[in-house]
GUMARGU-988132 format. One line per 3 residues: their letters; for each residue x, z, y of C-alpha. Coordinates in Angstrom, 1 decimal, always signed. Last residue first. Example, Ala and Ser with C-alpha at 12.3 -4.5 7.8 and 13.67 -1.06 7.14 Angstrom:
<rs>
sa	+13.7,+7.1,-1.1 ~ +12.3,+7.8,-4.5 $
</rs>
This chain:
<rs>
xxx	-27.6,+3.7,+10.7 ~ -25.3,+5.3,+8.2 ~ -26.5,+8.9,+9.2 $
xxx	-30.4,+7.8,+8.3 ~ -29.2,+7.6,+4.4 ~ -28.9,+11.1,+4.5 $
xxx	-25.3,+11.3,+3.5 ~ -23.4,+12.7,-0.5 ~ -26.9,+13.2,-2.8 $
xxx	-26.6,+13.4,-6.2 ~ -29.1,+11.8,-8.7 ~ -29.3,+12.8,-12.1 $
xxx	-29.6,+10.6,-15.3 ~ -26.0,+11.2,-15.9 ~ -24.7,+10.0,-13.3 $
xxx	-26.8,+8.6,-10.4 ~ -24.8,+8.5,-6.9 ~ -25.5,+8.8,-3.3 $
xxx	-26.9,+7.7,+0.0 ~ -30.5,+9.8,+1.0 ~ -33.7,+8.6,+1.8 $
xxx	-35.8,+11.9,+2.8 ~ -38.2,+14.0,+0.8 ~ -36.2,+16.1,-1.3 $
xxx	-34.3,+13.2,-2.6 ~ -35.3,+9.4,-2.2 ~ -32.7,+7.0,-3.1 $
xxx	-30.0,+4.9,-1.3 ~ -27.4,+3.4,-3.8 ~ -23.5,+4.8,-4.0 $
xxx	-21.2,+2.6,-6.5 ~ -19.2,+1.8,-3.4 ~ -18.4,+5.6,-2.4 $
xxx	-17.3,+6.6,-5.9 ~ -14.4,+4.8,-5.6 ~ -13.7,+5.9,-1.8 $
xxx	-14.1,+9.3,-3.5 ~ -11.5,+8.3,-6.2 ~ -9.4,+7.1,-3.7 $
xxx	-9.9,+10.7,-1.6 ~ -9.0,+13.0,-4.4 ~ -12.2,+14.8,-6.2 $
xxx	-12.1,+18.7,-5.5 ~ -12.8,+20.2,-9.0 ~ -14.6,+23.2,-9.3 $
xxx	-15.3,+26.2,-11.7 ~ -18.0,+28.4,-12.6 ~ -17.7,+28.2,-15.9 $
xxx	-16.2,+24.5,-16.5 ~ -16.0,+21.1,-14.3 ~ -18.1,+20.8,-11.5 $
xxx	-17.5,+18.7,-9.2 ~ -16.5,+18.2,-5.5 ~ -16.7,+16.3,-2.5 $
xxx	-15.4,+17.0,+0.8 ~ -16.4,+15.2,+3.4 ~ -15.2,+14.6,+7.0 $
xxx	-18.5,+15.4,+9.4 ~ -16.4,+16.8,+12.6 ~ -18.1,+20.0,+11.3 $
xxx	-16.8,+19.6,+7.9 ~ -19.4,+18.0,+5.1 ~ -19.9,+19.4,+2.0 $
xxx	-20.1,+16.8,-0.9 ~ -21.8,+18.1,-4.5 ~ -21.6,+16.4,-8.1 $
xxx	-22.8,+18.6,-10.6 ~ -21.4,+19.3,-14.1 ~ -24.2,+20.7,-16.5 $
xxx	-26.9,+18.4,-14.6 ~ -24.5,+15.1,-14.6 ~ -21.1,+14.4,-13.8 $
xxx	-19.0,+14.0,-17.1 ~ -16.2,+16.0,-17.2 ~ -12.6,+15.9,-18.5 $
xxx	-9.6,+18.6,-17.7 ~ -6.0,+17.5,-18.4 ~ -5.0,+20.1,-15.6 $
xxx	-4.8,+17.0,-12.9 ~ -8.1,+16.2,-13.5 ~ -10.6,+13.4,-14.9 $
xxx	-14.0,+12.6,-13.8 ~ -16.7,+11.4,-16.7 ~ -19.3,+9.2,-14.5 $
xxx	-22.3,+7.8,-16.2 ~ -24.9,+5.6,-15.0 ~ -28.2,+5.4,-16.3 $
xxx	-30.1,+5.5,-12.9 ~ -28.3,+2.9,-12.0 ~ -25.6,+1.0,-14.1 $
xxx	-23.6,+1.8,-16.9 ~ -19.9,+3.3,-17.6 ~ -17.9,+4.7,-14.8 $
xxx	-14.8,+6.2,-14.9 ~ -13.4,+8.9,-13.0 ~ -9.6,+9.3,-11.6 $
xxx	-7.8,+12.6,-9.8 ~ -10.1,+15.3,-9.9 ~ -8.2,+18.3,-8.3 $
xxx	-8.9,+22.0,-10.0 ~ -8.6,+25.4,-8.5 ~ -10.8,+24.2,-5.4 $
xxx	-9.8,+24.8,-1.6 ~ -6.4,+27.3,-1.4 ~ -7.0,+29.3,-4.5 $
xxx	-4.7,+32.4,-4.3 ~ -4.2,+34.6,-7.8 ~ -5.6,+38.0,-8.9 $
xxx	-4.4,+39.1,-12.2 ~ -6.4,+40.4,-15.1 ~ -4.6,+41.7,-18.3 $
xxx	-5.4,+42.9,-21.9 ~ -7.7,+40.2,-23.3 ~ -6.4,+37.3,-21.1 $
xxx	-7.0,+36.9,-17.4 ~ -6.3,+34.5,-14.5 ~ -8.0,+35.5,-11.7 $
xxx	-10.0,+34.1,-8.8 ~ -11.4,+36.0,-5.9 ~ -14.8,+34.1,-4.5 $
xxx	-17.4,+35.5,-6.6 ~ -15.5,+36.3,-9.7 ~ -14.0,+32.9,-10.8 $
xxx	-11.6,+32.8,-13.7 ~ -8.4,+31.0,-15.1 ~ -7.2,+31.5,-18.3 $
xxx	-7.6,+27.7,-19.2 ~ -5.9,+26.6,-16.0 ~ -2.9,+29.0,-16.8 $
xxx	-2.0,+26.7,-20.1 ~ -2.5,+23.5,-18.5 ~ -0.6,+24.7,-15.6 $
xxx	+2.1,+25.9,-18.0 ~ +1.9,+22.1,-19.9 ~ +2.3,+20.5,-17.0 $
xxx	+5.6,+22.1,-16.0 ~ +7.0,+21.5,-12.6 ~ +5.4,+24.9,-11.5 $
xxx	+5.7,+24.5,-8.0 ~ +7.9,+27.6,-6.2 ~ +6.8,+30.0,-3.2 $
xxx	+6.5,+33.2,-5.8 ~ +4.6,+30.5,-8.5 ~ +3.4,+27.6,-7.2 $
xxx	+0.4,+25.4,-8.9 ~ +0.0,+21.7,-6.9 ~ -3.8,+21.1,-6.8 $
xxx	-3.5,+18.9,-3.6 ~ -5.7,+21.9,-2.2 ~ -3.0,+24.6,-3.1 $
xxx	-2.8,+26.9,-6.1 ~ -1.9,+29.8,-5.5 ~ +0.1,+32.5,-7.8 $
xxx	+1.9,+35.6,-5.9 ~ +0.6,+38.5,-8.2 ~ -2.4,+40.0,-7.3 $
xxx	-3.1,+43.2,-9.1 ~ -3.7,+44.7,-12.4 ~ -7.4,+44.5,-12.8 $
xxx	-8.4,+46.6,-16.2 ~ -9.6,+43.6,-18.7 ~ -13.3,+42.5,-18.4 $
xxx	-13.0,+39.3,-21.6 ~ -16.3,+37.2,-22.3 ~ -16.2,+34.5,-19.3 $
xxx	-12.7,+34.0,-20.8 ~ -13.9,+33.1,-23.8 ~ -10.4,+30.9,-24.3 $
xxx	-11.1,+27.1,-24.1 ~ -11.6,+25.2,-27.6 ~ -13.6,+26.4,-30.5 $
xxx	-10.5,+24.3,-32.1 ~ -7.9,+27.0,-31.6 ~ -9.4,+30.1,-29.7 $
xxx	-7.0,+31.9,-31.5 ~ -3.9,+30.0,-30.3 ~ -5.7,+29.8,-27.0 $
xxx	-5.5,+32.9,-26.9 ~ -1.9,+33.6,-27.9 ~ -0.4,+31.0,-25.5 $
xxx	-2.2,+32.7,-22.5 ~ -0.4,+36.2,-23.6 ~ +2.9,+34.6,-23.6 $
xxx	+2.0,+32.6,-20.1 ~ +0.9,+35.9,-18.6 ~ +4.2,+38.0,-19.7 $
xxx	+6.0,+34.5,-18.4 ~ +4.3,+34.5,-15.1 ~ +5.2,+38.4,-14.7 $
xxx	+2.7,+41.4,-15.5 ~ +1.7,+43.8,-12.7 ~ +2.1,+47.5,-14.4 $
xx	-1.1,+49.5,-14.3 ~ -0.1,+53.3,-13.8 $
</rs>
C-alpha cells in the first residue's frame, strides 16, 4: 500500500534534495520516476498563490522549496523527490512572472522575467515568449522558465512589454511583437491593429 505523504513529509524530503543538489542548482527532477502516490490537495491558482487543503502557504521560502520539486508530465503536474510523486492542481501556469527588465534595443534586446518563486529567465530560444489569445481575443502571455515549465506574465508587466513591441515579418505575414534574445516573438498580426 502507497501511503500519501503530507506537505511537511514533502517539504522534508524537498529540503534534502536540494541540499544535495547544492550549487549544481535545481533538483534533477526531470531524472527521478518515483512510484505515484496520489493527489494530495495542492493547487496553485492563476495569481500564482500556492494553497495547501484550502489554505495559502504564507511562506515564501516553502513555495520556493515546492517550486523546485515541481514537474510536468503532459498536463498533470507533480511535485516529486527521489522516493515520492504527488499529483497537485495547476489552475493556468505553475509560475507567475511578476517584473522583467530590458537591456538593449532591437533585434538585440534582452528581456530576463522575474517570478514570484524567485525564478529568473531571460526570453530567448531556451525560454520562449508565447501569447494565446481567448476567443473574445484577451491575451495571455507566457514564458518559459525551466523543464517544461511556464510562467504566466502579470498584466503590468504585459502592458510593459506591449510598448517595446515593433512590427516584423514572421512566417510570412507582418506581425507585432518583441526581440529578446536575438529571437523574435510574435503577440498580434500586425493586420489586427488596423
Amino acid at each position: 500500500m502507497i501511503v500519501k505523504p503530507s506537505a511537511e513529509s514533502l517539504a522534508a524530503a524537498a529540503t534534502q534534495a536540494a541540499k544535495q543538489a547544492g550549487k549544481r542548482g535545481l533538483p534533477p527532477v526531470e531524472r527521478w520516476n518515483p512510484p505515484f502516490c496520489g493527489d494530495i490537495d495542492m493547487r496553485i491558482a492563476r495569481d500564482g498563490t500556492w494553497f495547501y487543503l484550502g489554505t495559502p502557504i504564507g511562506r515564501p521560502a516553502l513555495v520556493r522549496l515546492f517550486s523546485t520539486i515541481l514537474k510536468r508530465e503532459g498536463d498533470a503536474y507533480f511535485l516529486v523527490t527521489p522516493s515520492e510523486k504527488v499529483g497537485i492542481r495547476v489552475d493556468d501556469a505553475p509560475f507567475v512572472a511578476v517584473d522583467f527588465s530590458a537591456t538593449g534595443k532591437g533585434e538585440g534586446q534582452v528581456l530576463t522575467f522575474e517570478t514570484l518563486a524567485g525564478d529568473s529567465a531571460a526570453a530567448g530560444p531556451d525560454h520562449a515568449l508565447r501569447v494565446e489569445r481567448a476567443p473574445d481575443g484577451e491575451p495571455s502571455p507566457y514564458i518559459h522558465i525551466r523543464r517544461n515549465l511556464e510562467a504566466l506574465i502579470d498584466r503590468k508587466s504585459f502592458y510593459r512589454l506591449v510598448e517595446l513591441g515593433v512590427h516584423a515579418p514572421w512566417q510570412g505575414e507582418s506581425w507585432f511583437g518583441v526581440w529578446s534574445g536575438g529571437a523574435f516573438f510574435p503577440v498580434v498580426p500586425s493586420s489586427d491593429l488596423v
